[in-house]
C-alpha positions as CSV (number, residue, x, y, z in Angstrom):
1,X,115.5,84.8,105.2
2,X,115.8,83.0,101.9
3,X,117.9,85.8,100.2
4,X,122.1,85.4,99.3
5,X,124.3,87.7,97.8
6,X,125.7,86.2,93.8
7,X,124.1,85.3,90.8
8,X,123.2,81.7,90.6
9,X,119.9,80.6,89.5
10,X,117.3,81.2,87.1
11,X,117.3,85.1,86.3
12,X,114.1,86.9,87.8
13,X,113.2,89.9,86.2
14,X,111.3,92.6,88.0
15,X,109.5,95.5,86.4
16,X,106.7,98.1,87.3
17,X,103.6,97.6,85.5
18,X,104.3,100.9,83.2
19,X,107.2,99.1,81.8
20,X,105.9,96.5,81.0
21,X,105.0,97.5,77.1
22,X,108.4,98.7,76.8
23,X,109.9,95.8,77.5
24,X,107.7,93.4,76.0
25,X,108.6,95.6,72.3
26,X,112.2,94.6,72.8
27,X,111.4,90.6,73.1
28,X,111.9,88.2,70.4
29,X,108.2,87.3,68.6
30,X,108.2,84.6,70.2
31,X,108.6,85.7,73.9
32,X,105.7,88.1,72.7
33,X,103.5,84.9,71.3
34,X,104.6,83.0,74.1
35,X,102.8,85.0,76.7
36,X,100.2,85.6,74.4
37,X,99.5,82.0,74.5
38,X,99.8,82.2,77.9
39,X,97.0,85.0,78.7
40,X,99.5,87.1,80.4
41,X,98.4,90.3,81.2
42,X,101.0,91.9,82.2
43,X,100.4,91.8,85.9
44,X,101.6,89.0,88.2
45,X,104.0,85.7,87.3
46,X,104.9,84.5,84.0
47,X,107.7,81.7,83.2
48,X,109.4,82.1,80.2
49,X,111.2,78.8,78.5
50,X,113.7,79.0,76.5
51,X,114.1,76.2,73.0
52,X,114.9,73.0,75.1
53,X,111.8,73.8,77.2
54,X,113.5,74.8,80.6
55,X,113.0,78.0,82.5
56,X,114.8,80.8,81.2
57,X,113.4,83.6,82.7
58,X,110.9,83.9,86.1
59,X,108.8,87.6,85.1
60,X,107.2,89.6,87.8
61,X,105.4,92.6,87.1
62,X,104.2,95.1,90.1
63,X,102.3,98.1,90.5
64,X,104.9,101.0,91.8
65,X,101.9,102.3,94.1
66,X,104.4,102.4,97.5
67,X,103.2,98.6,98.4
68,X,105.7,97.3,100.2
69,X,104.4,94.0,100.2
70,X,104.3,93.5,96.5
71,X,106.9,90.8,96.1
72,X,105.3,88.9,99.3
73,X,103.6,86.1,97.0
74,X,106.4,85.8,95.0
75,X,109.0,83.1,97.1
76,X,105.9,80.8,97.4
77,X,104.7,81.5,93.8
78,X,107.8,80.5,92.2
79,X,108.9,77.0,91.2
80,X,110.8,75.7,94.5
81,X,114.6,76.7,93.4
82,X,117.3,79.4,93.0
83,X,116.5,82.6,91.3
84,X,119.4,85.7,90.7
85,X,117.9,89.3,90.9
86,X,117.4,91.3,87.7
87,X,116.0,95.1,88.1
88,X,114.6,96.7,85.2
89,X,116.8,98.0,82.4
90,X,114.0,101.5,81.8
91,X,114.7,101.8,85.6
92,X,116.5,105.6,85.8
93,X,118.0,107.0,88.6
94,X,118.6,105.3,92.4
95,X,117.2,102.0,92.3
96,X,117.6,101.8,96.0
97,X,114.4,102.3,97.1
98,X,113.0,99.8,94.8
99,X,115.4,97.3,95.6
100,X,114.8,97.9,99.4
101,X,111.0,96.7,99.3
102,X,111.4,93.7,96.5
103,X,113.9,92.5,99.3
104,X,111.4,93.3,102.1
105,X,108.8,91.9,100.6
106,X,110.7,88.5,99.8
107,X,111.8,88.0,103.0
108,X,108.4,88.3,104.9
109,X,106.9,86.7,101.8
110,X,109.1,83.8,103.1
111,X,108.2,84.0,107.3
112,X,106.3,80.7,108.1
113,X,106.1,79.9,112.1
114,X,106.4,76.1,112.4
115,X,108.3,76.2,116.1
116,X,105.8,73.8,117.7
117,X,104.8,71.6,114.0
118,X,106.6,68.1,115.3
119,X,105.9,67.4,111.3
120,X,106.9,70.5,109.1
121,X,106.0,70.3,106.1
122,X,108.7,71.4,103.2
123,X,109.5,74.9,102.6
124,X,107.9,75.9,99.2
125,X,109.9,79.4,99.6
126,X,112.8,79.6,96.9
127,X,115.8,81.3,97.6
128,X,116.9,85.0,95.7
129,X,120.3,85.8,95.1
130,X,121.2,89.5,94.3
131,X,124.2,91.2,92.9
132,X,126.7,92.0,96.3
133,X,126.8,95.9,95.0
134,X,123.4,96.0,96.6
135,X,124.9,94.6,99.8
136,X,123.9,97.9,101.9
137,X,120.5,98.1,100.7
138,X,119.7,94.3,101.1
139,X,121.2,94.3,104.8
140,X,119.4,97.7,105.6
141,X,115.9,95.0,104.1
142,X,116.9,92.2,106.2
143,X,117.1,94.3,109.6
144,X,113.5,95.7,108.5
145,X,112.3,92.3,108.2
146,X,113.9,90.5,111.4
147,X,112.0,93.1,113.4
148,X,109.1,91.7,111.7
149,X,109.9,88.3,112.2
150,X,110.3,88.7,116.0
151,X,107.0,90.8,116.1
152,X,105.0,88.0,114.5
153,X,107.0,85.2,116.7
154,X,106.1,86.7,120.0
155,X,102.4,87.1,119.1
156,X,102.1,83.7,117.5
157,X,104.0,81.9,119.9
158,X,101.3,80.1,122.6
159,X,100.2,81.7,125.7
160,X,101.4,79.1,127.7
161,X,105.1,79.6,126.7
162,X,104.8,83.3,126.2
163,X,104.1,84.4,129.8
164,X,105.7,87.1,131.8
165,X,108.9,85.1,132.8
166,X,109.2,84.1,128.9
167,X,108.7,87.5,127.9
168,X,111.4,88.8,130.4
169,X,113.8,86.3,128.8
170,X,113.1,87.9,125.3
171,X,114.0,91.4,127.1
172,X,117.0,90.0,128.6
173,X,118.0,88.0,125.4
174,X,117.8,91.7,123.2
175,X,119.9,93.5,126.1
176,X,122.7,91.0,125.8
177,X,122.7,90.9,122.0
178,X,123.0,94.8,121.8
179,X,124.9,95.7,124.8
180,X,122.1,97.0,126.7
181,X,121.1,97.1,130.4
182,X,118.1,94.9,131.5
183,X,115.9,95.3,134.6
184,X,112.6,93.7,136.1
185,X,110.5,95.0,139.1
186,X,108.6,91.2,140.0
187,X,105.8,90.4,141.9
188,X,105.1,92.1,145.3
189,X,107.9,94.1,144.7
190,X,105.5,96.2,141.9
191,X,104.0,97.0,145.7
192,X,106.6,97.9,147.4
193,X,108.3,100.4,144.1
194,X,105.3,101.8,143.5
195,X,103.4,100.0,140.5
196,X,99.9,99.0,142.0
197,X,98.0,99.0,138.8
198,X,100.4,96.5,137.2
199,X,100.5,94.1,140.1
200,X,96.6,94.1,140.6
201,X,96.2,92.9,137.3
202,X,98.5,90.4,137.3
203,X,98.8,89.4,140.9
204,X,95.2,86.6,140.4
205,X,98.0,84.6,137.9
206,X,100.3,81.6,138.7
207,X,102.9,84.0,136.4
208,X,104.2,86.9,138.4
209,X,103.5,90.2,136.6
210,X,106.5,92.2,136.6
211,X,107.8,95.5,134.7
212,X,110.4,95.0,132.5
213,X,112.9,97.8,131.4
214,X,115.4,97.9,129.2
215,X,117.9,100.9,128.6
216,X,120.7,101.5,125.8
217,X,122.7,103.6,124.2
218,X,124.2,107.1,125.0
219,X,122.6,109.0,127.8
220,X,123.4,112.7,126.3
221,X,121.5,111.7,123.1
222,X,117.6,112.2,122.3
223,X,115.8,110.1,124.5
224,X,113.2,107.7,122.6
225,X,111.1,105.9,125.4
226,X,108.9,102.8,124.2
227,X,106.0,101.4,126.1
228,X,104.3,98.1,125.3
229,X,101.5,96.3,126.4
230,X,102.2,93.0,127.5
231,X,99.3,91.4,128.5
232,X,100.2,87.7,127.7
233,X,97.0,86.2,127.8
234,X,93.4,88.1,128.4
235,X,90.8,86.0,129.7
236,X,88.7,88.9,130.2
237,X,89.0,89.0,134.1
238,X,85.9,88.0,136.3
239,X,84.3,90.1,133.7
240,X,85.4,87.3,131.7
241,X,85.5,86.7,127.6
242,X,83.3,84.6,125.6
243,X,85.1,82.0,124.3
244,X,85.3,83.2,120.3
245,X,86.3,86.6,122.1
246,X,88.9,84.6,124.0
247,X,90.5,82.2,121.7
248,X,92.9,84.8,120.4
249,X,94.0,86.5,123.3
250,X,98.0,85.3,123.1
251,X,97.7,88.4,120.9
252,X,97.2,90.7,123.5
253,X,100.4,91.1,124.3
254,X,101.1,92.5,120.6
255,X,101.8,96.0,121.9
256,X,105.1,94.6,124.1
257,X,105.8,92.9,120.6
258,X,105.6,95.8,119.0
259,X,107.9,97.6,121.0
260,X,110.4,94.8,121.3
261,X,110.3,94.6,117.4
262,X,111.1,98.9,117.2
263,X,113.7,98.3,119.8
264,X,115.3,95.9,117.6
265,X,115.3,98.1,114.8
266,X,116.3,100.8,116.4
267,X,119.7,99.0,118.4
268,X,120.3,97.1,114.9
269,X,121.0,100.3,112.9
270,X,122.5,102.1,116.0
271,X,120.4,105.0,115.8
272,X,121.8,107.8,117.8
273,X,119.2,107.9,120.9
274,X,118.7,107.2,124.4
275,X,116.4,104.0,124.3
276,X,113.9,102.9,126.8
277,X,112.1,100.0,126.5
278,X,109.4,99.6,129.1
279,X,107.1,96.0,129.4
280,X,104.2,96.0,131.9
281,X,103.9,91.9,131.5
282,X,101.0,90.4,133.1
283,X,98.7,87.6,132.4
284,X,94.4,88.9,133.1
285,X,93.2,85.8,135.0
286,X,90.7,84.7,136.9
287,X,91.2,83.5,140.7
288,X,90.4,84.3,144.2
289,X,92.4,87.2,144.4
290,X,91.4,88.6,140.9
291,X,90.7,92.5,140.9
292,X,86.8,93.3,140.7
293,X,84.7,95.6,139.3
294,X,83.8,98.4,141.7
295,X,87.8,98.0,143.3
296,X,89.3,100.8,143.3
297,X,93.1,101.4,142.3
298,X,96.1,103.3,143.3
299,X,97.9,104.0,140.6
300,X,101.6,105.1,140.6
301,X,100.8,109.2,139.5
302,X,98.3,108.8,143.1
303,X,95.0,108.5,141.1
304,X,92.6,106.7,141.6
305,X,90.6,104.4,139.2
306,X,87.2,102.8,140.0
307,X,87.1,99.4,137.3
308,X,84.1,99.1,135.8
309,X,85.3,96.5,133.6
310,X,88.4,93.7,134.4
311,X,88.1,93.3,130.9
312,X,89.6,96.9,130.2
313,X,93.1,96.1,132.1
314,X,95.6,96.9,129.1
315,X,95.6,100.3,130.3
316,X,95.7,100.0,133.8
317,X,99.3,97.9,133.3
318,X,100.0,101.1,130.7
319,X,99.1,103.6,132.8
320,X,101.9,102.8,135.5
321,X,104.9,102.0,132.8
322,X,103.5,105.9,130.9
323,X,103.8,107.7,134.4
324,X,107.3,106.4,135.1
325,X,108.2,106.6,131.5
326,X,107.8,111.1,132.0
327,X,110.2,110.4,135.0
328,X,112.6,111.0,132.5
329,X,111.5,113.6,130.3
330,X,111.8,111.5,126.7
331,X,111.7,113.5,123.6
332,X,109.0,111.6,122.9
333,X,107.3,108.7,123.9
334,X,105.8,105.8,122.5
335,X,103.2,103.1,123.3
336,X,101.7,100.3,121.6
337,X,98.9,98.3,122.7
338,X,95.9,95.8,121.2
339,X,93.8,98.0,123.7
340,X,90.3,98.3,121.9
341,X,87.9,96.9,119.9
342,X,86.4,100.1,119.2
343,X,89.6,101.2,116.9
344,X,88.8,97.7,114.8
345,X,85.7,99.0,114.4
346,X,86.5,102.7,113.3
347,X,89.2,101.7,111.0
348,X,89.2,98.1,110.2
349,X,92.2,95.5,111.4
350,X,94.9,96.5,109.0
351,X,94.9,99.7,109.6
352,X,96.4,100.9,112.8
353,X,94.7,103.8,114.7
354,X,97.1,106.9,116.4
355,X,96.5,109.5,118.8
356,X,99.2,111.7,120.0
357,X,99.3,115.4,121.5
358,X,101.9,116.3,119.2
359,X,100.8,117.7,115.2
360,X,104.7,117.7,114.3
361,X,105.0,114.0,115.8
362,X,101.8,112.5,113.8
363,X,102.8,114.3,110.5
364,X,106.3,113.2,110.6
365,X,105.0,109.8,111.5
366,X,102.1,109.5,108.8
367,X,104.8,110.6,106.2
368,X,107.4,108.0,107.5
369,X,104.3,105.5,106.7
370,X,103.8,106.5,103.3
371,X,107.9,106.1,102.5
372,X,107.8,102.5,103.4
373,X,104.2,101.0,103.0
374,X,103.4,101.0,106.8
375,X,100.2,103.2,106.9
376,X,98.8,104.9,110.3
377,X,95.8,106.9,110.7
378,X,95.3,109.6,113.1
379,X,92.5,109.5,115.5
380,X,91.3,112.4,117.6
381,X,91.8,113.0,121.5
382,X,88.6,114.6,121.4
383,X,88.8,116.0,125.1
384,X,84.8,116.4,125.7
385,X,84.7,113.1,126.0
386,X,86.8,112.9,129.3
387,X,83.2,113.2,131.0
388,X,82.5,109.5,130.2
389,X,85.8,108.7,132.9
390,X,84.3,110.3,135.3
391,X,83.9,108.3,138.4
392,X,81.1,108.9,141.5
393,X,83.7,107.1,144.0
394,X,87.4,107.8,142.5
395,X,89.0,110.1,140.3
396,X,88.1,108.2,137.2
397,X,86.8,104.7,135.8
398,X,89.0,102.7,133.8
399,X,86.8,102.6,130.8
400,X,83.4,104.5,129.4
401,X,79.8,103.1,130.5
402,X,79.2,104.2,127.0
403,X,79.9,102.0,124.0
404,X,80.6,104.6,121.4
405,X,84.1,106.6,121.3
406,X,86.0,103.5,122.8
407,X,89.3,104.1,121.2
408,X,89.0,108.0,121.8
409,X,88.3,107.4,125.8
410,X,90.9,104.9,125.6
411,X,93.5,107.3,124.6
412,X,91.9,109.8,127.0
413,X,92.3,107.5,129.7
414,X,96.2,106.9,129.4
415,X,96.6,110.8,128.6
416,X,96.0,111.9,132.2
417,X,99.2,109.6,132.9
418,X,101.5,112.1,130.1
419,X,103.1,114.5,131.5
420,X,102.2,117.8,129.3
421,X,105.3,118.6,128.0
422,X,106.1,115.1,126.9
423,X,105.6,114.6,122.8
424,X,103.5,111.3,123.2
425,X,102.4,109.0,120.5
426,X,99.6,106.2,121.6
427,X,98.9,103.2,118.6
428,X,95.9,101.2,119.3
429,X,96.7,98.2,117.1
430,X,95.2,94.9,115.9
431,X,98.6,93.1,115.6
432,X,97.1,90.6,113.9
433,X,95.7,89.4,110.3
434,X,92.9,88.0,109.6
435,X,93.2,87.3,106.1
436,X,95.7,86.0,104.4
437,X,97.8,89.2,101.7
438,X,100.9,89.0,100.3
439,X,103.5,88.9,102.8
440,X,101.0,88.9,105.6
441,X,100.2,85.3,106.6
442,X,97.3,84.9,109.0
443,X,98.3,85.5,112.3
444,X,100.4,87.7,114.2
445,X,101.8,91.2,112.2
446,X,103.5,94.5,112.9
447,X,101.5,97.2,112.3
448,X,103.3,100.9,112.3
449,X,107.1,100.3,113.8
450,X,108.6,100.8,110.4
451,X,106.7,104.2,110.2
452,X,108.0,104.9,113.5
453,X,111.5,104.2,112.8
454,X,111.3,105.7,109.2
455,X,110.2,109.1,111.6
456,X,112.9,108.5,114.4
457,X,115.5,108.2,111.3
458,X,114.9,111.5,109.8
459,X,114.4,113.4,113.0
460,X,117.9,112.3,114.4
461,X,119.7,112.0,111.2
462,X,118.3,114.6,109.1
């Protein structure tokens, strides 16, 4: 992660852009002509020298407008070397919060994914040393960023060696680092337990679909269940992509990532709950004994689903793992899934959408957002829509004939699978950016868990 505890290297001041003025009055005139000479705005990187010409002092200067990311540039940015942590001396009161995202920020600043690079190229990232009184808040930083990291491995990693089986190792590999238990329900046995709508997705692959679930901690304390989709690759089905839709598609498993990511977090801190992780893992492909459109489904809550598109499976494979999730009656529940391009288009792709049946649960997660830079947007379950599922030939289609709404039917869809007293959360996510921000390299990206878990931690801890 690029990030030690001491207080080697050159120092590296960092102050918010209102103090700035204040702590440019205190400078020697020349430190003041200095970066005069230098244009310096007071925004950004400066490098100070000192009167034999060598770095003396590394100056960053951020906005405090809750932007978690705002140090991401900064490991790159710098001069390839050491660098010892300096907070602002105007800086009153707990620097804690402060500290925590200049730490974050680093260490995803510093993520590169080179696994499968048989020539990597040197790491331009510098390393940042901070005094060991901080040693809670930096560690607290770190675990918030290795749930990143794994979020943005999984989804980057290739489709051809992030498959069902690979993603079950991942599952297994988590349970046996935290002390958790570790099932799988694989192939024709999805028949014969009752999870139809997963196997028919997955059952036209060479990779046998399974359902992965994962259970830890104490069973008399709140009980968190998390659903992901795991869709490893999407070719579309025999309703099948174009290829610029396709090419991407390793991605749309992001929702599993997702979870596995939050699970992470959640184990590493050893929040207080009864966790569930549930994985419907399947690859979408395209063989003789693909699902069509115009089959009809059994699901595992005994509905029926007529498919009008193969290319709308993510909630078919959801809709099993949600039913079976209620079987226990979770405090809440929730899913994550790259289900629809319709959310893209309502809000963009850095901005994951939410639905959820709960007010309580989307205000306490829209506020966890805004402590920690993770922003979520609410999106109606607008129920008038539930017309567009109906079905002439089963109880419902698996997506709308019509194109508008997509991400509202969506969530409509996996709804009728909630039990009603079960506090459920649905994110529709891109997990995945498309331009390059600082901390967020192209390429795979978690989208919402630290909201979640900055909700989960003040609803079990207070």
């Amino acid at each position: 992660m690029c990030i030690n505890f001491g207080d080697q290297g050159t120092p590296l001041l960092i102050l918010k852009e209102e103090e700035y003025e204040g702590w440019l009055n205190s400078q020697t005139p020349a430190t003041a002509k200095w970066l005069k000479a230098m244009n310096y705005q007071g925004e950004g990187l400066a490098l100070l020298p000192d009167a034999e010409g060598e770095m003396a002092l590394a100056l960053w200067v951020s906005r405090d407008d809750g932007d978690w990311f705002h140090c991401g540039n900064l490991p790159t940015s710098l001069p390839a070397g050491d660098y010892h942590l300096q907070l602002s001396p105007f800086e009153g009161g707990d620097n804690n919060t402060w500290l925590e995202s200049i730490v974050f920020s680093w260490a995803v600043g510093s993520y590169e994914f080179t696994e499968f690079k048989t020539k990597k190229r040197k790491n331009n990232s510098s390393t940042l040393y901070v005094n060991s009184s901080y040693q809670a808040v930096v560690e607290r930083s770190q675990k918030l960023a290795d749930a990143v990291y794994l979020v943005r491995d999984l989804i980057n990693t290739p489709p051809d060696s992030m498959m069902p089986q690979h993603l079950q190792s991942v599952v297994d590999h988590l349970a046996q680092e935290f002390g958790a238990t570790s099932t799988h329900v694989i192939g024709e046995a999805l028949l014969e337990q009752n999870f139809p709508a997963i196997h028919a997705v997955g059952r036209a692959s060479v990779h046998a679909p399974r359902l992965l679930d994962l259970t830890w901690g104490n069973p008399d304390h709140p009980k968190v269940t998390l659903v992901g989709k795991g869709v490893c690759f999407d070719s579309g089905g025999l309703d099948l992509k174009p290829a610029n839709a396709m090419r991407n598609m390793k991605k749309d498993m992001g929702g599993a990532a997702h979870t596995i990511g939050l699970a992470r977090l959640i184990m590493s801190f050893n929040l207080p709950v009864r966790l569930r992780l549930l994985v419907p893992a399947v690859e979408n492909a395209v063989s003789g004994d693909a699902f069509r459109p115009g089959d009809v489904l059994q699901t595992r809550k005994g509905l029926t689903v007529e498919v009008d598109n193969t290319d709308a499976e993510g909630r078919l494979v959801l809709c099993d793992a949600l039913f079976e999730a209620c079987n226990d009656n979770p405090d809440v529940l929730i899913d994550f899934a790259t289900l629809t391009g319709a959310c893209r288009v309502a809000l963009g792709t850095e901005l994951p959408g939410m639905f959820t049946n709960s007010d309580d649960l989307s205000e306490g997660i829209q506020a966890g957002g805004l402590e920690v830079g993770d922003p979520v947007w609410r999106l109606p379950l607008h129920q008038p829509y539930r017309d567009h599922l109906k079905s002439d030939v089963a109880d419902m289609v698996n997506c709308a004939a019509s194109p508008f709404g997509g991400a509202i039917t969506a969530g409509l869809f996996l709804e009728e699978f909630i039990s009603e007293d079960t506090p459920w959360v649905h994110f529709d996510v891109m997990a995945w950016n498309n331009r390059k921000l600082p901390g967020r390299p192209i390429g795979g990206e978690a989208m919402g868990i630290r909201a979640v878990f900055s909700y989960l931690e003040d609803w079990i801890l207070g």
